[in-house]
C-alpha positions in Angstrom: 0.0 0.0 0.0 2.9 2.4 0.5 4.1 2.3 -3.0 0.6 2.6 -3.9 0.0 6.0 -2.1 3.2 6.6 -3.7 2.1 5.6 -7.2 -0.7 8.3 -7.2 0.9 11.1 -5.4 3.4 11.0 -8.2 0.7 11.1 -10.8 -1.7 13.7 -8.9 1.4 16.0 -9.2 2.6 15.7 -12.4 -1.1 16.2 -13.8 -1.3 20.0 -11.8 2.4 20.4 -12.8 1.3 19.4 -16.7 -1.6 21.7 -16.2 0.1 24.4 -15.3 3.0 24.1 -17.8 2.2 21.4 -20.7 5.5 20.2 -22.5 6.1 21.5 -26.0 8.2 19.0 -27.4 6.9 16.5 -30.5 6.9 13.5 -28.2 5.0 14.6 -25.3 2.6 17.5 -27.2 -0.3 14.9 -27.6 -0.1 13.4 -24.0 0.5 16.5 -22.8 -3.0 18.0 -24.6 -5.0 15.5 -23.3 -4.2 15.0 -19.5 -3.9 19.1 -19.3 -7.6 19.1 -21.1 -8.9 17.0 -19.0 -7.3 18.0 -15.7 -8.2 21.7 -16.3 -11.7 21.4 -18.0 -13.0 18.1 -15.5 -11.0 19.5 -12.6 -13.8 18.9 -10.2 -14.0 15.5 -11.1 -10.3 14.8 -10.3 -10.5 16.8 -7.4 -12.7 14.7 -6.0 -10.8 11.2 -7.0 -7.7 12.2 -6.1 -9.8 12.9 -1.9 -10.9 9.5 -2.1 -7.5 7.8 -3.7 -5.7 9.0 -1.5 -7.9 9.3 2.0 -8.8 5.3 1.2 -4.6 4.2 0.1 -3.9 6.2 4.0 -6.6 4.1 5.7 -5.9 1.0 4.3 -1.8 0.8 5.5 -0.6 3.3 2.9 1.2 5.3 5.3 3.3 2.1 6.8 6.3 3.4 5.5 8.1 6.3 4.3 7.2 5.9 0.7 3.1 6.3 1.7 4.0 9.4 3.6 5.9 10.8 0.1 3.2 10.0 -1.6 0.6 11.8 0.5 2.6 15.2 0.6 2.9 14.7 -3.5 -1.1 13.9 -3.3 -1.8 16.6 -1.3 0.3 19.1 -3.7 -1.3 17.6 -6.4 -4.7 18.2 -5.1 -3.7 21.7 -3.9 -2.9 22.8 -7.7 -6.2 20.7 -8.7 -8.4 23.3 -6.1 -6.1 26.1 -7.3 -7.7 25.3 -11.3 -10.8 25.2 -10.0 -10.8 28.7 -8.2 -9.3 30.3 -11.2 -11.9 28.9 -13.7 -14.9 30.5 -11.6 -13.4 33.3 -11.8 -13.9 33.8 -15.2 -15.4 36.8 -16.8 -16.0 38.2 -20.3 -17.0 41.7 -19.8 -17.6 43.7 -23.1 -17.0 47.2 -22.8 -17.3 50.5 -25.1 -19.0 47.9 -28.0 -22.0 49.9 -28.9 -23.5 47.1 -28.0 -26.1 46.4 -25.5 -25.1 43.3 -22.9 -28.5 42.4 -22.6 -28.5 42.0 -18.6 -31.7 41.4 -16.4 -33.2 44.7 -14.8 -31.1 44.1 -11.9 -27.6 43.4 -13.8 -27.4 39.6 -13.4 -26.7 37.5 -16.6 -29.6 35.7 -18.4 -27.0 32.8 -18.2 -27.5 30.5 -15.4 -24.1 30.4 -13.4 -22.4 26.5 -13.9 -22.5 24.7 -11.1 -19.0 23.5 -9.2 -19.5 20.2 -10.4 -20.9 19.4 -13.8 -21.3 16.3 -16.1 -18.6 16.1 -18.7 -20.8 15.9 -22.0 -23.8 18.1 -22.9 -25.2 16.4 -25.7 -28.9 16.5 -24.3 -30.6 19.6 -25.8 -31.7 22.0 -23.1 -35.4 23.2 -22.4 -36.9 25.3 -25.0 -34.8 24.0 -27.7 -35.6 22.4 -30.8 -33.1 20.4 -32.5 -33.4 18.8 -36.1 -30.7 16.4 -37.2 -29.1 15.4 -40.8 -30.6 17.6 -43.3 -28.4 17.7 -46.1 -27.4 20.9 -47.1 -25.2 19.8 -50.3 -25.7 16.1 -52.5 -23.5 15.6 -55.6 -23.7 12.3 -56.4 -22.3 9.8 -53.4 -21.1 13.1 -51.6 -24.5 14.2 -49.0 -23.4 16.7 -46.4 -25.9 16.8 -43.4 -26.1 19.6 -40.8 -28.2 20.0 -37.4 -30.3 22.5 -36.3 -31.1 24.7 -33.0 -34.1 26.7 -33.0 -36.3 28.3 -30.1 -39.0 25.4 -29.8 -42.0 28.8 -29.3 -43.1 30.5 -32.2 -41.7 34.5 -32.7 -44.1 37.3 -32.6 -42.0 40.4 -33.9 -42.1 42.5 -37.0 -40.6 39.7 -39.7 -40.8 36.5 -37.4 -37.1 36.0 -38.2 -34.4 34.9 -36.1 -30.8 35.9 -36.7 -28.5 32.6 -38.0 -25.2 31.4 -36.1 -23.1 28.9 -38.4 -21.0 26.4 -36.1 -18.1 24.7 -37.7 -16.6 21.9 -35.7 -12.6 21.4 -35.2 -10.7 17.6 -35.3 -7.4 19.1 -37.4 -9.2 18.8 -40.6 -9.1 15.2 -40.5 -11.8 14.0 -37.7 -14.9 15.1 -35.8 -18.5 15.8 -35.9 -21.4 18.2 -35.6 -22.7 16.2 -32.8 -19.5 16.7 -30.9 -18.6 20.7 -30.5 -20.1 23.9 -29.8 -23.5 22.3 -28.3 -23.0 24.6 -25.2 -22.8 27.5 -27.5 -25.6 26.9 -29.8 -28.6 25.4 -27.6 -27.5 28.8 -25.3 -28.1 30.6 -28.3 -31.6 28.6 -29.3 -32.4 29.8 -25.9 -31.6 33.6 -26.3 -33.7 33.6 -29.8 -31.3 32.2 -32.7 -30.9 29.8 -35.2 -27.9 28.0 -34.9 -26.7 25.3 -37.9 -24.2 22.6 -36.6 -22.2 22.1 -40.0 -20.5 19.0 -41.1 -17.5 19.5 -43.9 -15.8 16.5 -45.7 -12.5 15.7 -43.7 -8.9 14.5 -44.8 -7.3 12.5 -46.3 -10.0 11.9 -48.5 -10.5 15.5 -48.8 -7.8 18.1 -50.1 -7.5 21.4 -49.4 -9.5 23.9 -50.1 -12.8 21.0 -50.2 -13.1 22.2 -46.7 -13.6 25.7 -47.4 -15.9 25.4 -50.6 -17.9 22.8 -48.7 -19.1 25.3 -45.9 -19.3 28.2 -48.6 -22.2 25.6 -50.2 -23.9 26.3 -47.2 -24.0 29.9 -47.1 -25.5 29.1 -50.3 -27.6 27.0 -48.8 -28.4 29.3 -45.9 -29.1 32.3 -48.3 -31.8 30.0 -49.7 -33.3 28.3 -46.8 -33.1 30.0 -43.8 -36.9 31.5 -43.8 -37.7 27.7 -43.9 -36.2 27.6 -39.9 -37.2 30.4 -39.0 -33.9 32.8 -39.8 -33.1 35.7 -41.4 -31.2 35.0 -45.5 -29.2 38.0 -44.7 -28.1 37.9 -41.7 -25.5 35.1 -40.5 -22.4 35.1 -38.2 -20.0 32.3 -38.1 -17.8 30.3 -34.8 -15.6 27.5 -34.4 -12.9 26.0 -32.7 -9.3 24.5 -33.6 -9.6 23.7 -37.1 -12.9 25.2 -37.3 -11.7 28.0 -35.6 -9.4 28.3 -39.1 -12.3 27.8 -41.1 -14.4 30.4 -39.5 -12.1 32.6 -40.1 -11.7 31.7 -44.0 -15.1 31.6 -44.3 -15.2 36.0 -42.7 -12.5 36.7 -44.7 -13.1 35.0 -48.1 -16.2 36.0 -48.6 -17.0 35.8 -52.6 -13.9 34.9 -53.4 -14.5 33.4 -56.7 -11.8 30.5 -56.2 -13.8 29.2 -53.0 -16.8 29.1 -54.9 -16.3 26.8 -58.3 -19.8 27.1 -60.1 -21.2 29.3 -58.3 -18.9 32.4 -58.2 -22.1 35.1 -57.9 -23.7 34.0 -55.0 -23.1 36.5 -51.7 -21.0 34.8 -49.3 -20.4 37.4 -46.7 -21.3 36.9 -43.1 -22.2 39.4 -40.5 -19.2 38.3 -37.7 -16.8 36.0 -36.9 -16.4 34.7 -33.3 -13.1 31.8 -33.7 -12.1 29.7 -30.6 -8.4 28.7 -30.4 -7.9 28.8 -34.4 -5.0 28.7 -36.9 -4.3 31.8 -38.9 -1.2 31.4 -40.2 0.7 28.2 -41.9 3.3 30.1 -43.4 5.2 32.1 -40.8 7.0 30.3 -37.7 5.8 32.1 -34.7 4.9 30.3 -32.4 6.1 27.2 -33.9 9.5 26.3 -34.3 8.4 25.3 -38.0 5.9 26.9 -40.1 2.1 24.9 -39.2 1.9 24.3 -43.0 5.0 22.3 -43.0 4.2 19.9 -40.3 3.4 16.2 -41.6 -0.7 16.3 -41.3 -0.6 19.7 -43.7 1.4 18.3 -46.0 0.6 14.6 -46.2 -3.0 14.7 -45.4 -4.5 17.9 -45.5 -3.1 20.0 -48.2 -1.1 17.2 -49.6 1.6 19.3 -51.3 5.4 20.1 -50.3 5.5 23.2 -48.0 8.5 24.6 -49.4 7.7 24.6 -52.9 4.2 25.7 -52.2 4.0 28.6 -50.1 1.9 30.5 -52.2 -1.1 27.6 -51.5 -0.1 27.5 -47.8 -0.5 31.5 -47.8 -4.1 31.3 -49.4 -4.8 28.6 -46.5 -4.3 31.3 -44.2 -7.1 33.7 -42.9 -4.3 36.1 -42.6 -4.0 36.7 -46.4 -7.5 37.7 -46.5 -7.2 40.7 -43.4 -8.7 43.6 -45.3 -10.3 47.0 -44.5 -13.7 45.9 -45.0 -13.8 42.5 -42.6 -16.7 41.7 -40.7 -16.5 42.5 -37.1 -14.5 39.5 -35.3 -14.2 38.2 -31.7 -11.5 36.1 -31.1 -11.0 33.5 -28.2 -8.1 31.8 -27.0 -6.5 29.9 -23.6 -3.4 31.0 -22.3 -2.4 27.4 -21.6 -3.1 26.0 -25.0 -0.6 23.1 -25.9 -1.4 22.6 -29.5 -1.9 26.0 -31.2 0.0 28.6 -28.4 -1.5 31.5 -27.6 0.8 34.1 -29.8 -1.0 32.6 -32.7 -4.1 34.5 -31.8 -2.4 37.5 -30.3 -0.8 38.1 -33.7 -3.5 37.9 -35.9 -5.9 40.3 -33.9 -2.5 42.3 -34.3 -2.7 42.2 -38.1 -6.7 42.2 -38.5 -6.7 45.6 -36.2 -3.9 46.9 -38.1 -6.5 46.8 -41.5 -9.8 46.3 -40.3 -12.4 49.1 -39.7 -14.4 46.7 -38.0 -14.2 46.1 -34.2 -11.9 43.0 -33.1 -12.3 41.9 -29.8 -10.0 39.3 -28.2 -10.8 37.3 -24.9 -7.5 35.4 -23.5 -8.7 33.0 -20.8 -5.8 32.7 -18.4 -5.5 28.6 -17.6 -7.7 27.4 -20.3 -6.2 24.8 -22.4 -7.5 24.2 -26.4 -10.6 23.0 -26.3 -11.9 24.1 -23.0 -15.0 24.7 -24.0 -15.8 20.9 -25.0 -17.1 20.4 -21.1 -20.0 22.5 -20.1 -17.6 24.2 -17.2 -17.5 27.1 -15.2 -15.1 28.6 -18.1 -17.5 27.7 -20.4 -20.6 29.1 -19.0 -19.4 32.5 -18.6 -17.4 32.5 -22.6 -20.6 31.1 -24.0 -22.5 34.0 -21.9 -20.0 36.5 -23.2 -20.3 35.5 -26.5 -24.3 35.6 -26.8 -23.9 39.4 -25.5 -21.4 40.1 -28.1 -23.7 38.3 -31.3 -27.0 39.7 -29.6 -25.3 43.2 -30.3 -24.0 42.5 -33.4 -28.0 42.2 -34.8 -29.4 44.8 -33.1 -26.9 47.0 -34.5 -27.9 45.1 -38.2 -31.7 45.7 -36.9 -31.2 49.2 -36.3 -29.3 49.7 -39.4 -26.7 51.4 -37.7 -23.7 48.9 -38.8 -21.3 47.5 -36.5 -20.2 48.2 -33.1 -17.5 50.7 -32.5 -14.2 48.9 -31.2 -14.6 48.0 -27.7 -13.0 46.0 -24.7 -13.1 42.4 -23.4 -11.3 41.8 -20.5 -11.1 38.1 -18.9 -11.2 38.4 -15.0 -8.1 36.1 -14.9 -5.4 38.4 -16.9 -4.8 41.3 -15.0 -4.9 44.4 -17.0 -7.8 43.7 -19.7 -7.2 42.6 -23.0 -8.6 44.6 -25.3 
């Protein structure tokens, strides 16, 4: 039993240690990721195994010789860091400041967001109250290929001037080679069904079978598709923002900042792909320039052997139009980006140097949250972390179309500042 206690003080450490600082070398990135995600995101949940592993390893003759008692102290350190993770996730907040844009608070100032409880389930895949949800309509079939979305609605009817709702596209992540509709941005967009919108769960074909740019001229099919549809659920044809994380957080972006670019849209070049904003979660926005990798992201193995399929160094100039980057111009849609300080797989100076970039050339407002502790992917789990992004982000949209509905255009820069930072980050 000794060696036992020993056992998982050692682990119970080194997951608050990987937390805190995840290793960035090739060999342990991946590990690293996923017992950081997990530790941060379901820190509750270990907080509570790591009381019982250890109070049950001391009862039962774990502390009959010196290693038990090593292994406690490491245990209790371990624990220590896991309640230190949880204290700095609830105290999260995404306050949006100088936008133009009404937060749409209760009389009294409290968010229409329920507050997450300390302890949470770790999947949120049942729709909440109020919601409707319809699954697998296909939004593009050419020949074997059928594309299939989901979506959210308000499950009452709307009594306004038009009936119509405003539309939220959600494009999932996976590297461009796995995942699913039915897997990301479910907090987000039943929230949103809740607070009045439309929200359209997309599904894109994924490498290797697919080759760059299939992604991108996939999901501009379905602005096509949107454009031509929408009344049928219930939202507004001309008015659409965009969201996704990881690789969908890339996507989102292409899909702000290519809008009808004719090269994206083979056959049919006329039809108006623009959206209204653009809120990306932990997203790639460059390929071709180092940064914050010690090699270019467009010449690591999955962009060149699965994704874009073609030699980085002889190719730049396809890596370059597979970056949002390229596209920065004057007349961008009005972007919110969102990023953890303590993401392992695409480091936080990727987003700090793109807002750099699109507010250097924009007119639009760009807002940036950084959420201090939050690995990539945090918002997977319906968290603490989560609750308040997903709140901060409703506020944000919700003032994005009443601007549109006032025809007023879009906000005037403004501030988001994440509790957890220090000075805000605006």
């Amino acid at each position: 039993m000794p060696y036992l206690l020993l056992a998982f003080g050692i682990l119970f450490a080194l997951l608050a240690a990987n937390a805190q600082a995840p290793p960035r070398n090739a060999v342990l990135l991946v590990p690293g990721f996923f017992s950081g995600w997990l530790t941060i995101e379901l820190a509750p949940h270990l907080l509570v195994t790591e009381v019982v592993a250890l109070t049950l390893t001391a009862l039962y003759g774990g502390l009959d010789g010196w290693a038990g008692w090593v292994g406690l102290v490491l245990g209790a350190m371990g624990a220590a860091g896991t309640v230190a993770i949880i204290l700095a996730s609830r105290r999260t907040v995404v306050t949006l400041r100088e936008s133009g844009a009404p937060l749409d608070l209760d009389p009294d100032g409290a968010p229409r967001f329920p507050l997450a409880p300390l302890f949470v389930p770790p999947l949120c895949l049942i729709p909440r109250r109020g919601v409707k949800v319809r699954r697998n309509i296909v939004y593009r079939e050419e020949g074997r290929l059928r594309l299939k979305l989901d979506v959210y609605s308000p499950a009452g009817e709307r009594h306004d001037d038009d009936g119509l709702r405003p539309g939220l596209m959600q494009i999932h992540g996976g590297a461009w080679v796995i995942g699913d509709k039915r897997e990301q941005g479910l907090s987000l967009l039943n929230h949103m069904a809740v607070q009045g919108w439309v929200g359209f769960n997309v599904n894109y074909r994924l490498s290797p079978r697919a080759t760059w740019p299939e992604h991108l001229i996939d999901l501009k099919h379905f602005l096509g598709w949107y454009r031509e549809h929408a009344r049928e659920y219930g939202a507004d044809p001309d008015f659409l923002c965009v969201t996704g994380g990881s690789a969908g957080g890339h996507l989102a972006a292409l899909v702000a900042l290519t809008a009808n670019v004719p090269e994206f849209q083979p056959g049919f070049e006329d039809m108006d792909t623009s959206v209204q904003g653009a809120v990306p979660f932990y997203g790639v926005y460059n390929l071709i320039d180092a940064g914050p990798w010690p090699v270019p992201m467009g010449a690591t193995r999955i962009m060149e052997k699965m994704v874009v399929k073609l030699p980085f160094e002889e190719n730049r100039e396809v890596y370059a139009k597979a970056s949002p980057v390229t596209y920065i111009r004057k007349d961008a849609p009005p972007f919110f980006v969102i990023h953890g300080s303590h993401d392992s797989l695409i480091p936080v100076l990727e987003a700090r140097r793109f807002v750099e970039r699109l507010r250097d050339v924009s007119e639009a407002p760009v807002i940036y949250a950084e959420m201090k502790g939050g690995q990539h992917a945090f918002d997977v789990f319906p968290s603490y972390r989560t609750a308040r992004v997903v709140e901060g982000v409703e506020r944000y949209l919700t003032g994005l179309h009443r601007q549109y509905r006032q025809g007023t255009g879009p906000a005037v820069p403004g501030e988001v500042e994440e509790s957890l930072d220090g000075p805000p980050v605006g």
